[in-house]
C-alpha positions in Angstrom: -41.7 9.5 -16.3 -38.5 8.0 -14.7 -37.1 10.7 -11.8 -33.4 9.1 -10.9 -33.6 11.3 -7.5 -36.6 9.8 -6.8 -35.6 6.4 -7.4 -32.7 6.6 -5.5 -34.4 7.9 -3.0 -37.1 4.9 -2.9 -33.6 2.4 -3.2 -32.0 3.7 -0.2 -35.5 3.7 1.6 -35.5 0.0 1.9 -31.7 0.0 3.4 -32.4 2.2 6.3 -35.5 0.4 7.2 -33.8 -3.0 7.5 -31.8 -0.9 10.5 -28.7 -1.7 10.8 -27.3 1.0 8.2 -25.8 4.3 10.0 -26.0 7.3 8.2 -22.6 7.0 7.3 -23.3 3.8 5.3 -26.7 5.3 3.8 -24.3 8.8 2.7 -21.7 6.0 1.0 -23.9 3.5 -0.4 -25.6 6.9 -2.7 -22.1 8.3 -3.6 -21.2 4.8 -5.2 -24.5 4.4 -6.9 -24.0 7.7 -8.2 -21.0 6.7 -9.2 -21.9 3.8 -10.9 -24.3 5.2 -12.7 -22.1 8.3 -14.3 -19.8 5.6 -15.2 -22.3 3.4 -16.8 -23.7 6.5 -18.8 -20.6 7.3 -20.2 -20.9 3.5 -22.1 -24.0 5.1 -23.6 -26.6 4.0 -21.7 -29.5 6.3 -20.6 -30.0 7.3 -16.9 -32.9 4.5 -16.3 -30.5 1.6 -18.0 -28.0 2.8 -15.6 -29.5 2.8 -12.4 -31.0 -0.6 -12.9 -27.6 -2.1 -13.5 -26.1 0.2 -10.9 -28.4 -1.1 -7.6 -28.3 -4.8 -9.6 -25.0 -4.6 -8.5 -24.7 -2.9 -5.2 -27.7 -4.3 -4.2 -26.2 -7.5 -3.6 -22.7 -6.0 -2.2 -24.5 -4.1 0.4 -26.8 -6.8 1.4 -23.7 -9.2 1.8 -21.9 -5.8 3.8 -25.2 -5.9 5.9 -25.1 -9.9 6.3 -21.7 -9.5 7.7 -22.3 -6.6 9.8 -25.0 -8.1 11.7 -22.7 -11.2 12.3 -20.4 -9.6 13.2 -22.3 -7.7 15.5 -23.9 -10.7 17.0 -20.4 -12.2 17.4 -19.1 -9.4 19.7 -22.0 -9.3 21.9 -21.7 -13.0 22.5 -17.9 -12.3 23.1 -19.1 -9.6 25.4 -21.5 -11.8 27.4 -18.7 -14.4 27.2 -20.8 -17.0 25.3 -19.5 -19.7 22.8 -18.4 -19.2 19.4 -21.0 -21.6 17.0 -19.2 -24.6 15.4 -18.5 -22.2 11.9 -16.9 -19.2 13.6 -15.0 -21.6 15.3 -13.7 -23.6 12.6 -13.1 -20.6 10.3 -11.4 -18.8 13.5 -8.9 -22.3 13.2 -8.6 -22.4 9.7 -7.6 -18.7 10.1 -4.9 -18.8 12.6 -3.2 -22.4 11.0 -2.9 -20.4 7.5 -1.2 -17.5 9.4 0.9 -19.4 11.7 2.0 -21.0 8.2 3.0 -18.1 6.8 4.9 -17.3 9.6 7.1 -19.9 9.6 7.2 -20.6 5.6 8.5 -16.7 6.4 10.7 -17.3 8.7 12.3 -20.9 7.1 12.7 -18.9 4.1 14.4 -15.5 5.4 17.1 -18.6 7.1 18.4 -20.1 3.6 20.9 -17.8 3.2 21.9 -18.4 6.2 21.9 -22.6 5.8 24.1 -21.8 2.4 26.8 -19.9 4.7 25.9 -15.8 4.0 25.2 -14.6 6.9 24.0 -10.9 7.2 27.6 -9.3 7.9 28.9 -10.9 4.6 26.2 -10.2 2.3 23.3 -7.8 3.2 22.4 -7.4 -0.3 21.7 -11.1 -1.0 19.4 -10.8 2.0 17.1 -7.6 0.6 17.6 -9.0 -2.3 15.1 -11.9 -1.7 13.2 -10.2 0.8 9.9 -10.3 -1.0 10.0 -13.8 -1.0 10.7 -13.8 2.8 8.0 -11.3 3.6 5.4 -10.8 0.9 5.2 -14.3 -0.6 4.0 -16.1 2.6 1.2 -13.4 3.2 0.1 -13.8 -0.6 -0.2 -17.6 0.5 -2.1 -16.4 3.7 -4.6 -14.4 1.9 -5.1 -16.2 -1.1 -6.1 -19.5 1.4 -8.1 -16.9 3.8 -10.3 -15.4 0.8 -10.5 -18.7 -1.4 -9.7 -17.7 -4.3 -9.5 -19.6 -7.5 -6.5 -20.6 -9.0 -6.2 -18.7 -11.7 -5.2 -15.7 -9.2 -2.3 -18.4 -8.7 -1.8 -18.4 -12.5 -1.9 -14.3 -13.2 0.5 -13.9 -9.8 2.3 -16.8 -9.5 4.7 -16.1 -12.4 5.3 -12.1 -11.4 6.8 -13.8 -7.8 8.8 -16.2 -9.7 10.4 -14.3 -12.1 12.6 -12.3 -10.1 14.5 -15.6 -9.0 16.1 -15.8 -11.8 18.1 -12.6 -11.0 19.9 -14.2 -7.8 21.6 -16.5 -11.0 22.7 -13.4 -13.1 25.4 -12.5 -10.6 26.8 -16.5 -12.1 26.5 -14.7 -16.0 27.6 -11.4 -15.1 30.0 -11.2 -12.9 29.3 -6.7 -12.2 25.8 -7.4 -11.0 26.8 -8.2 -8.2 28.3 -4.7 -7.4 26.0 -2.9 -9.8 23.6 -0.1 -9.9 20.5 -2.2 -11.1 20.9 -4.9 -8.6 20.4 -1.8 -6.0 17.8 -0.8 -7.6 16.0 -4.5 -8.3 16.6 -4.8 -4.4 14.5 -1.3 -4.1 11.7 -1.7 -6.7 11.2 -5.4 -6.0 9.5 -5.4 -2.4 7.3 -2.4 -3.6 6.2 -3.5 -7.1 5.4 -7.4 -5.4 3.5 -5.9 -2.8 1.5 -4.4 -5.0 0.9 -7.9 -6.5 -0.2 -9.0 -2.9 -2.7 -6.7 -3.5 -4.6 -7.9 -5.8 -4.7 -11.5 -3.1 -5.5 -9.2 -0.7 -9.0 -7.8 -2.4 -9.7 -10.9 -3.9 -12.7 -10.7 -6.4 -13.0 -7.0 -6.0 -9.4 -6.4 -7.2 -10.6 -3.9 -9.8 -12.9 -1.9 -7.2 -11.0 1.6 -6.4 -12.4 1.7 -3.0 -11.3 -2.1 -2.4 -7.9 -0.5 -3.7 -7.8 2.1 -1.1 -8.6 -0.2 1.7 -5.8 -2.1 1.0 -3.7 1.2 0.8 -5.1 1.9 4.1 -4.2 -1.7 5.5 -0.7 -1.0 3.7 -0.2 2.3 6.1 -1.1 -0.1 9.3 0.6 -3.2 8.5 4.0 -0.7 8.1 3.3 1.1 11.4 2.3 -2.2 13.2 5.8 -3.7 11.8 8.0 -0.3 12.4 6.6 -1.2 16.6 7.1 -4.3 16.8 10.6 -4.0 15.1 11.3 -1.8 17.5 10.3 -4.1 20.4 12.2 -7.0 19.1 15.3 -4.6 18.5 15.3 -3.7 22.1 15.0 -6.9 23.5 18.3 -8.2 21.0 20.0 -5.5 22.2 19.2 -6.2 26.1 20.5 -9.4 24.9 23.3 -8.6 23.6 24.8 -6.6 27.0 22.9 -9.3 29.1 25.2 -11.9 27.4 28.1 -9.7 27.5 28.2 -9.5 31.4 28.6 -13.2 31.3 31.6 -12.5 28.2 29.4 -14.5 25.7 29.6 -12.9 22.2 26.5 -14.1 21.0 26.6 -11.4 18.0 27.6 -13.9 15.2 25.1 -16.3 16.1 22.3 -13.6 16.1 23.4 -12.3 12.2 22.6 -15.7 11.2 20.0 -17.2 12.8 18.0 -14.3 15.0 18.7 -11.2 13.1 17.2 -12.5 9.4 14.0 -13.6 11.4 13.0 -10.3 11.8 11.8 -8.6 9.5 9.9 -11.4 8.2 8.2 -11.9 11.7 7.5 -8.4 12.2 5.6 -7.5 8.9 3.8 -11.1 9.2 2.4 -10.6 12.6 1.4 -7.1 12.0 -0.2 -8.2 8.9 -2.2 -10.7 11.0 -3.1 -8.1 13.9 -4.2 -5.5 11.5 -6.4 -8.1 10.0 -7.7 -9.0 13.2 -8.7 -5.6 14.8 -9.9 -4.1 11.2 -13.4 -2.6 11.6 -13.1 -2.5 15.7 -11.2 0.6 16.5 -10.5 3.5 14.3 -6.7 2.7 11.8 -3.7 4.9 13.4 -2.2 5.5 9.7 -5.0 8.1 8.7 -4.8 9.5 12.3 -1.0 10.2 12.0 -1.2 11.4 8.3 -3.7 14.3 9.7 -1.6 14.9 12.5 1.7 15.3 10.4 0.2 16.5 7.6 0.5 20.3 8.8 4.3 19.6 9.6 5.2 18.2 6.4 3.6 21.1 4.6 5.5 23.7 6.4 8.8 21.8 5.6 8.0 21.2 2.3 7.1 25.1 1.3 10.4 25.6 3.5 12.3 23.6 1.5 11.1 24.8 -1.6 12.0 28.6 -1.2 15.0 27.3 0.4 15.6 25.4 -3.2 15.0 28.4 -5.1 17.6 30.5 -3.6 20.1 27.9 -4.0 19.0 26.4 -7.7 22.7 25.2 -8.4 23.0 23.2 -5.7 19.5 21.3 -6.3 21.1 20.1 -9.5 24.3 19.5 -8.8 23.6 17.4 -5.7 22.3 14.0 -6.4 21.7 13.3 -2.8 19.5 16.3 -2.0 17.4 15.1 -5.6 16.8 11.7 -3.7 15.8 13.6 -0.9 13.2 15.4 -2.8 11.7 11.9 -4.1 11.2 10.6 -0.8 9.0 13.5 0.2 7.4 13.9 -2.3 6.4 9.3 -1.7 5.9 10.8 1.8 4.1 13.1 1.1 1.2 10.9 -1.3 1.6 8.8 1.3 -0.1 11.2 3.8 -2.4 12.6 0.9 -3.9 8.9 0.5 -4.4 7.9 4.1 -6.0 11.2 5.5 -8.5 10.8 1.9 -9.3 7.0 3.0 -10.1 9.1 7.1 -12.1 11.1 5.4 -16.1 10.2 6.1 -18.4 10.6 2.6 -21.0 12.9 4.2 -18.6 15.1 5.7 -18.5 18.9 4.5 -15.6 20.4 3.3 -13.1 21.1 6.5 -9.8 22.2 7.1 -7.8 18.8 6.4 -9.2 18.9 2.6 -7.9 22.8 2.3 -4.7 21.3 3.7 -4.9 18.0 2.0 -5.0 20.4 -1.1 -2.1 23.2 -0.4 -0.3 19.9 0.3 -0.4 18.4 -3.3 0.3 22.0 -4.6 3.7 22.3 -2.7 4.6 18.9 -3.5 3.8 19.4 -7.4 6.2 22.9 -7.1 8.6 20.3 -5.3 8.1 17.7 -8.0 8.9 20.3 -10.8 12.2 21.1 -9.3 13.1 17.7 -9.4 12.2 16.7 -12.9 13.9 20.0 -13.9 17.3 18.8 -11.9 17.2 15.3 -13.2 17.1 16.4 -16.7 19.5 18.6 -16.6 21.3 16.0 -15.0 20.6 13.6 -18.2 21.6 15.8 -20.5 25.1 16.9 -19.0 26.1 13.6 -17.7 24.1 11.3 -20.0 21.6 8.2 -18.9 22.1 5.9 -16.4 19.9 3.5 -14.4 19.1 5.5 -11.0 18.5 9.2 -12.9 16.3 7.3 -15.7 14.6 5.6 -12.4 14.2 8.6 -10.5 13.0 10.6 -13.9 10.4 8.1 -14.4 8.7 7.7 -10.6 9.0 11.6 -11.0 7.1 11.5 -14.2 4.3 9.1 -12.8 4.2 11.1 -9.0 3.7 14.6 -11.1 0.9 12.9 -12.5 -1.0 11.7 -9.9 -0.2 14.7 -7.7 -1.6 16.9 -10.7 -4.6 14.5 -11.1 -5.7 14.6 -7.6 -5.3 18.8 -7.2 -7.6 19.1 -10.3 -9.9 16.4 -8.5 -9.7 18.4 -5.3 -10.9 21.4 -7.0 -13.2 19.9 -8.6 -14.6 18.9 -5.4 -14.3 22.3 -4.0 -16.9 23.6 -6.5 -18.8 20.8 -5.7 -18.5 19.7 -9.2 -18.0 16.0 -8.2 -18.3 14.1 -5.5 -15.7 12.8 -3.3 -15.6 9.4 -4.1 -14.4 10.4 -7.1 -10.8 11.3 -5.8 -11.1 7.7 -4.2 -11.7 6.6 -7.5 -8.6 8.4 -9.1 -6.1 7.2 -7.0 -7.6 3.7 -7.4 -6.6 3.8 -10.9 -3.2 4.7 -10.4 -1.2 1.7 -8.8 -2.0 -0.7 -11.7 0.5 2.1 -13.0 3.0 2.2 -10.1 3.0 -1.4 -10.4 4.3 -1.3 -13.9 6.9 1.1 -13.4 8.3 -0.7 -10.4 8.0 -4.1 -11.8 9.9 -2.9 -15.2 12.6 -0.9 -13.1 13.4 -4.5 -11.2 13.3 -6.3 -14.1 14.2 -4.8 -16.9 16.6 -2.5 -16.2 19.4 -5.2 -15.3 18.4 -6.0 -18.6 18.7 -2.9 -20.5 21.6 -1.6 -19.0 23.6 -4.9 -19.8 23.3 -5.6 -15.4 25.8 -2.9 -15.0 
């Protein structure tokens, strides 16, 4: 008679005897079969039917993970005892660092054509963030989709989603009141976001439709931004030495760096961090999960602050369209932490402190969330619809729900009535959402509201 338990049990045998599984990988490897095999039930199949399927599959993902583990240890030591790279690491180690000094400067040529047609930040800082997804997230897409070798149809399903929004520079030439307009703001928002979302699915390649590929590249999201906020800084520091350095000899160099220094910037700064997250990924432990831990205590306390705060003063929430913006950007904040202390989290832990504040977390922010939607519809109804509150009413709308989804997960978890992959699961499912709303907000809303 077929015992899963026991076959599982046999399955993950032969892993740990081939050695160079931890405990931690042996503790994942079982939640995803389990996984795998709850979600294959659920298409009807019976528990046997399932499991084959299930290890059919992992079998071969694991064994590749194991492949490349062993390399990989193999290639430290060698670094370690400072012997050569073989002909293969060497050429892929090339091929790796031409693609991303490519994108660098494909990055850095494109962030300078509105400079080359005579707009130089001071005149027109809008055309600039405007097009910054093409400056930024378009040469990375290139770098990734060269590094993973991917097919071309990935070209073909992403290609037209980065092209598209081109054609919005020209609508300032058809109507004239984009160019001051509330929906070019918010295309110059939504765009960056909702394309970098499509990088993602470059950035996981084949397994573009696995949730735990999905949070890896959440998690690479969190250190590529903190990576880029540093070096920014860096690079800020040194223009503005610069700048008094220059000064002392009475050279004005400022109009010269707001066209040809100043644009390069950003695009540098998110492409090398890109590249240096990519390099030291699985060697040291990722600083975005470690700072979400660290601040999410903080942003709890502020939050519930806020919220009683809110309560006293209920006229003012509504009224004041600034503080309801404010209230948005916690509450991204604030899934922002959610997600990256869930991807620190380790499968075979047991149930600790930062999951109880993880948890009281999501519940503050969904009391938070309420009071927003609440304001913003009253706001519809007295002042009627416009772009930014039918925006802001719709992010609200999709935050609510995955902040409601992932407290009911959470408990669920606490009564040990799923796993924890699950939650890693849920929020997987999600951004094909977030995508949507963002890509329709850039798009379509200049169109809707007549790019007014």
């Amino acid at each position: 008679m077929f015992s899963l338990k026991e076959e599982i049990q046999l399955w993950l045998g032969e892993f740990q005897k081939k050695g160079n599984f931890t405990a931690e990988d042996i503790a994942e490897m079982e939640s995803h079969l389990l996984d795998q095999i709850d979600d294959l039930k659920q298409t009807g199949l019976n528990e046997e039917e399932a499991f084959l399927i299930s290890i059919k599959r992992l079998g071969q993902r694991y064994s590749l993970i194991h492949e490349y583990s062993r390399n990989r240890i193999q290639k430290q030591w060698k670094q370690l005892a400072d012997e050569g790279e073989s002909p293969a690491e060497k050429t892929d180690r090339i091929k790796e660092t031409l693609y991303f000094i490519g994108a660098l400067s494909a990055g850095c040529l494109l962030s300078l054509i509105p400079s080359l047609m005579g707009y130089g930040l001071d005149s027109d800082k809008a055309l600039y963030f405007f097009n910054l997804s093409y400056f930024v997230i378009f040469p990375i897409s290139i770098f990734y989709f060269l590094k993973n070798s991917l097919s071309v149809r990935y070209l073909l399903f992403t290609g037209p989603l980065f092209l598209l929004p081109i054609l919005l520079n020209l609508a300032p030439h058809w109507h004239p009141d984009f160019y001051h307009a509330n929906t070019r703001i918010l295309s110059i928002i939504h765009m960056p976001l909702s394309l970098w979302l499509v990088f993602g699915i470059l950035y996981t390649g084949n397994q573009w439709k696995d949730s735990f590929e999905r949070m890896n590249y959440l998690r690479f999201t969190g250190e590529s931004f903190i990576y880029s906020c540093l070096i920014g800084l860096g690079s800020v520091t040194i223009l503005g030495l610069s700048f008094g350095l220059f000064a002392l000899l009475e050279i004005d160099i400022e109009a010269f760096a707001q066209f040809w220094i100043m644009p390069l910037m950003v695009p540098a700064s998110v492409i090398i961090a890109a590249f240096l997250v990519e390099k030291k990924k699985n060697i040291v432990e990722n600083f975005a999960p470690v700072l979400a831990r660290l601040f999410s205590p903080v942003l709890f306390l502020t939050l519930l602050i806020f919220f009683i705060f809110s309560l006293g003063n209920w006229n003012t929430v509504y009224e004041n369209r600034d503080l309801l913006i404010l209230f948005d950007l916690l509450l991204v904040l604030v899934l922002a932490l959610v997600i990256y202390t869930i991807s620190a989290r380790k499968y075979q832990d047991s149930i600790g402190f930062y999951d109880y504040m993880n948890f009281l977390l999501i519940i503050i922010s969904l009391a938070v969330n309420t009071l927003a939607l609440i304001g913003i519809t009253i706001r519809l109804f007295e002042f009627g619809i416009s772009p930014n509150k039918l925006a802001a009413f719709g992010e609200n709308i999709i935050l609510l729900a995955n902040l409601g989804a992932l407290g009911i997960f959470y408990f669920l978890f606490f009564l040990k009535k799923i796993r924890f992959s699950r939650i890693i699961w849920l929020q997987g499912l999600f951004l094909p959402l977030y995508f949507a709303w963002l890509y329709f907000v850039a798009i379509g809303f200049p169109l809707i509201f007549n790019f007014k």
